[in-house]
Each structure stands twice: as C-alpha cells, then as structure tokens.
C-alpha positions as CSV (number, residue, x, y, z in Angstrom):
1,X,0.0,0.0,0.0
2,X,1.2,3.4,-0.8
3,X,0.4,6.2,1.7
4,X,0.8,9.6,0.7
5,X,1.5,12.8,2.8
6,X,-0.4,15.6,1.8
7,X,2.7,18.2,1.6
8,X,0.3,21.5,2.4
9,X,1.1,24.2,4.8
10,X,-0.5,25.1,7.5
11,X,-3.6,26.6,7.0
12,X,-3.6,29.2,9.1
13,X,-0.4,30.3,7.1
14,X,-2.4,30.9,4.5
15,X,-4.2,33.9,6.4
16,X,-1.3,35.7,6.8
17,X,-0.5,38.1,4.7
18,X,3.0,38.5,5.8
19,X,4.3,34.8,5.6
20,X,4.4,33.3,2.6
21,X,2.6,29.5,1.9
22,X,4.5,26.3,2.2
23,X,2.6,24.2,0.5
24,X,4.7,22.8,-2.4
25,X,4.4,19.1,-4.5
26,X,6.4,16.3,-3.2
27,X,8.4,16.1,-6.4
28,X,9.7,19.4,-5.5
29,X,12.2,20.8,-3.0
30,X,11.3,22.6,-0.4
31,X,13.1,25.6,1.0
32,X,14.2,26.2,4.7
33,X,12.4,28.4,6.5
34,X,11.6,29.1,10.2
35,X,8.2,32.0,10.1
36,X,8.1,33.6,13.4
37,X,4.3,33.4,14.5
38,X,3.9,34.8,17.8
39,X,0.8,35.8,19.0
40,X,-1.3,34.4,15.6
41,X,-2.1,31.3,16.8
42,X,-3.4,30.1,20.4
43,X,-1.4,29.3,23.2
44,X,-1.0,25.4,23.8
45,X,-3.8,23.6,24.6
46,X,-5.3,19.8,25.2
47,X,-5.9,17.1,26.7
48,X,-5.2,13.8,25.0
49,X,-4.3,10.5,25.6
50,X,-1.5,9.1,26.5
51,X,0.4,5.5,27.0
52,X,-0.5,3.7,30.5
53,X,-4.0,5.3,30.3
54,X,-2.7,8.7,31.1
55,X,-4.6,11.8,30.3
56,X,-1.8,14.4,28.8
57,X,-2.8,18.1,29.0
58,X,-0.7,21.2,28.3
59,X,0.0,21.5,32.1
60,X,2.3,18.6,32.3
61,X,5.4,20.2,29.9
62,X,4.7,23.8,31.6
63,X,8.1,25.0,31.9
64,X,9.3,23.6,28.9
65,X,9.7,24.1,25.2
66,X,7.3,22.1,22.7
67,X,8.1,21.2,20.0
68,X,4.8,20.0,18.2
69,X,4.7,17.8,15.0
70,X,1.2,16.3,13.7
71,X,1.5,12.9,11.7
72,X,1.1,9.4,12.3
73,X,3.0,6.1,13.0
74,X,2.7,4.3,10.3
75,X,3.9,7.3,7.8
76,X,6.4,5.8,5.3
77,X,8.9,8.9,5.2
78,X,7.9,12.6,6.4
79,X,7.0,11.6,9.6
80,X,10.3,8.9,10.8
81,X,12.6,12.0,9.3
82,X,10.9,14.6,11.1
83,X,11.5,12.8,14.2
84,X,15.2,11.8,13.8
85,X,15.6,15.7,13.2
86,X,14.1,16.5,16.3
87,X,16.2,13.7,17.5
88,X,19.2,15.6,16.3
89,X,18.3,18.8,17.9
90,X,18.0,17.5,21.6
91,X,21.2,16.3,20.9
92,X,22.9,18.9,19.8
93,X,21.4,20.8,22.6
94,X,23.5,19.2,25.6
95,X,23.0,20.1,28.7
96,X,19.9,22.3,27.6
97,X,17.9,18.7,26.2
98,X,15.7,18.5,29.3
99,X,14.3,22.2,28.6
100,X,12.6,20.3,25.7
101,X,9.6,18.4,24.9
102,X,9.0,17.0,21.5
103,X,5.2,15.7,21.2
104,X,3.9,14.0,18.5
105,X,0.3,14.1,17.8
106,X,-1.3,11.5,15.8
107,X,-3.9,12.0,13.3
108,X,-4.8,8.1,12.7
109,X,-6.8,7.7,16.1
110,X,-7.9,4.6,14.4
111,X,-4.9,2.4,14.4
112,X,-2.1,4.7,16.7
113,X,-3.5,3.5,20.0
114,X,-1.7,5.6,22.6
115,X,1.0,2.2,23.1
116,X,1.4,2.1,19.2
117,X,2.0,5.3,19.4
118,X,4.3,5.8,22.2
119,X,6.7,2.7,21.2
120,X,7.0,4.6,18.0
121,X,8.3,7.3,19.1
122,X,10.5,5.8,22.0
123,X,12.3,4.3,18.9
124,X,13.5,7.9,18.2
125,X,15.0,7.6,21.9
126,X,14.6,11.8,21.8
127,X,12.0,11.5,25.0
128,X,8.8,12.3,23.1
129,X,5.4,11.9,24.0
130,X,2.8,10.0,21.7
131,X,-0.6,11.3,22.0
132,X,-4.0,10.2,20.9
133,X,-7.7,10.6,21.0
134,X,-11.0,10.4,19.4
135,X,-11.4,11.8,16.5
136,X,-13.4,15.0,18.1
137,X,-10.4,15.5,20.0
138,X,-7.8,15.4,17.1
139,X,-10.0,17.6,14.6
140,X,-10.6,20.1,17.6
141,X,-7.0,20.7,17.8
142,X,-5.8,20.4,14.3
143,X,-8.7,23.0,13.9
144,X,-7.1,25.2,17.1
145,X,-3.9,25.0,14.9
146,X,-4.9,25.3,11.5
147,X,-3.7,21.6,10.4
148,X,-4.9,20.1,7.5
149,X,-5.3,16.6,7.3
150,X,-7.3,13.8,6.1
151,X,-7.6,10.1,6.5
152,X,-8.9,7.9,3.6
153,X,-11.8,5.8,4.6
154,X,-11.5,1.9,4.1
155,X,-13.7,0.4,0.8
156,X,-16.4,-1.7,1.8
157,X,-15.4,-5.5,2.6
158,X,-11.5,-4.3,2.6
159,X,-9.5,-4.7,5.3
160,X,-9.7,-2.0,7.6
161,X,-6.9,-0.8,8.8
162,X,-5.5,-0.6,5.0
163,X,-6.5,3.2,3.7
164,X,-4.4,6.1,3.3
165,X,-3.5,9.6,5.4
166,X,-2.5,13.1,4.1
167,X,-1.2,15.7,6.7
168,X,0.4,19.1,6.8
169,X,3.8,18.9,7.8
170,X,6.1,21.7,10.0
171,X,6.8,21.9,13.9
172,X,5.3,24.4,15.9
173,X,7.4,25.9,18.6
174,X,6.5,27.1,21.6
175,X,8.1,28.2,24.8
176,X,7.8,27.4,28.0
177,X,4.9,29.7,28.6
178,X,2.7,27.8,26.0
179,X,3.3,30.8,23.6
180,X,3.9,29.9,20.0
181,X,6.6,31.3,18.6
182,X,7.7,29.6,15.6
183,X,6.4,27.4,12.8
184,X,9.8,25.3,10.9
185,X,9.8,23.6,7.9
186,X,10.6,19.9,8.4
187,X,13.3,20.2,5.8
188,X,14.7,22.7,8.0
189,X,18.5,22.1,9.6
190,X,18.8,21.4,13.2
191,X,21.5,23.9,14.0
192,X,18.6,26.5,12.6
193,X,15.6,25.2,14.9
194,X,18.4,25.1,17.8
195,X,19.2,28.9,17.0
196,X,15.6,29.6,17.4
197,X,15.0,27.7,20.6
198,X,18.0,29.3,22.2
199,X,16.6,32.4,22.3
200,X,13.2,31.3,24.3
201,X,15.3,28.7,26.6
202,X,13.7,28.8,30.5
203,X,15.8,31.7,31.8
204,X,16.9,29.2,34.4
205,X,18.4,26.9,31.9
C-alpha cells in the first residue's frame, strides 16, 4: 500500500498576509524556512491521551519548550525524518535537552493507539510523547492550529486498517509559557531550529 502525505502548509499560514505559503508538491524541493508566529495562533492547549492510560494536558510540559509535530505512525517517510531531526536537535542541545519536549500528535486515532503510538516514538529515543484521541479530540485541535489533514476511509469488505493519510507537515514551537513562537519547515537544519530555541530557553536553563 502506498500512503501519501499531503505536503500543504499550514492553514492558518495561509491567512497571513506577511508569511508566505509552504505548500509545495512532493516532487519538489522545499526551501528552509523558520516564520516567526507569535501571537497568531493560540497558546497550547489539550488534553489527549497518552500510554498507560494517562490523560496528557498542556499543564504537564509547563516549563518547557514544545516542539509540536502532527503525523502518524505508520507514515512511510515525512513523519520517521521529522523525528530523527528532532532527535538531532535535543542532541545537539547538551545540557539544555531537558528544557525540551518534543510531542507527536497522531492524526490516525484509528490504528495509533496511545501504546502504538508511544513505542513509535521511544524508537526515536529523543524522549517524546505520543498522544492520541477520538477523532473529536484530534479535529478540535488540528482546527485550534490550522492543520490540515485527512484520512482515507477503508472500501467496503477491505481490510480495515489498510487506507491512506494526508497531513500538513512543519513543527510548531512554543516556549515554556505555552506561547507559539515559531512554525519550521521539516526540511529545515537542526543547527537552525536550535538557533531559534536558544533564544526562548527557561531563563533558568
């Protein structure tokens, strides 16, 4: 089966004026770019599911910076890079690594269960947290962020866990107050995103 990822920007990009669109075709390459959004989108926000029957809200990485990346575990190639790149810039980071939380939200409710989802990203061993929910709960937020996504219902009599998923792609960042501050491309380089975060580091850090 071939699943495709839906190479769009973020929609709320789109009402911008100042920051130009991201959405490009897969064939093509995309530039690097890190848009500074603070203050046009709203602070972080839910309360999703987590491995071990946990309920994960916003309140338990207060103090921290987030990066946020929407896709889903079974994603053949935009969503393993992405996280090896955020693996990369927790490393880089040193001594500063436990100022940041990389959460991955999935946006396949219907096979990522919130173990699925979790031992998929401990394979990244960057100390992210997989989160889940209805599907309610994931179009409320993707809505709250402007994410664009779709999942490709099963045909009648087919198996059911075989369709396809298109997402938007980027990380939001957002510091330790639960402001966001930046939106990167996922073809962006580590030492950029780590120049970003630097600057909106805990001041106790």
């Amino acid at each position: 089966m071939i699943k495709k990822t839906l190479l769009s920007s973020v929609l709320a990009l789109a009402l911008l004026h100042s920051v130009p669109a991201l959405a490009q075709e897969q064939s093509q390459a995309k530039p690097s770019v890190i848009y500074k959004i603070t203050g046009r989108l709203p602070d972080l926000k839910f309360s999703l599911n987590g491995a071990q029957d946990k309920t994960i809200t916003e309140n338990d990485v207060k103090g921290k910076v987030v990066l946020l990346f929407f896709g889903y575990a079974s994603c053949p190639d935009i969503c393993p890079t992405t996280m090896a790149q955020l693996s990369a810039v927790k490393s880089m980071l040193g001594e500063h690594a436990n100022n940041i939380q990389i959460i991955f939200l999935s946006v396949d409710p219907h096979r990522d269960t919130p173990e699925v989802l979790q031992a998929y990203v401990d394979a990244f061993d960057n100390g992210a947290i997989g989160l889940t929910g209805t599907e309610k709960q994931i179009a409320d937020i993707a809505r709250r962020y402007r994410v664009a996504y779709q999942i490709e219902k099963p045909q009648p009599g087919s198996d059911p866990n075989n369709y396809e998923v298109m997402h938007a792609r980027g990380i939001y960042i957002f510091d330790a107050n639960g402001k966001v501050q930046f939106l990167a491309s996922d073809s962006e380089e580590p030492e950029m995103i780590i120049d970003k975060i630097r600057d909106i580091l805990p001041s106790s850090s």
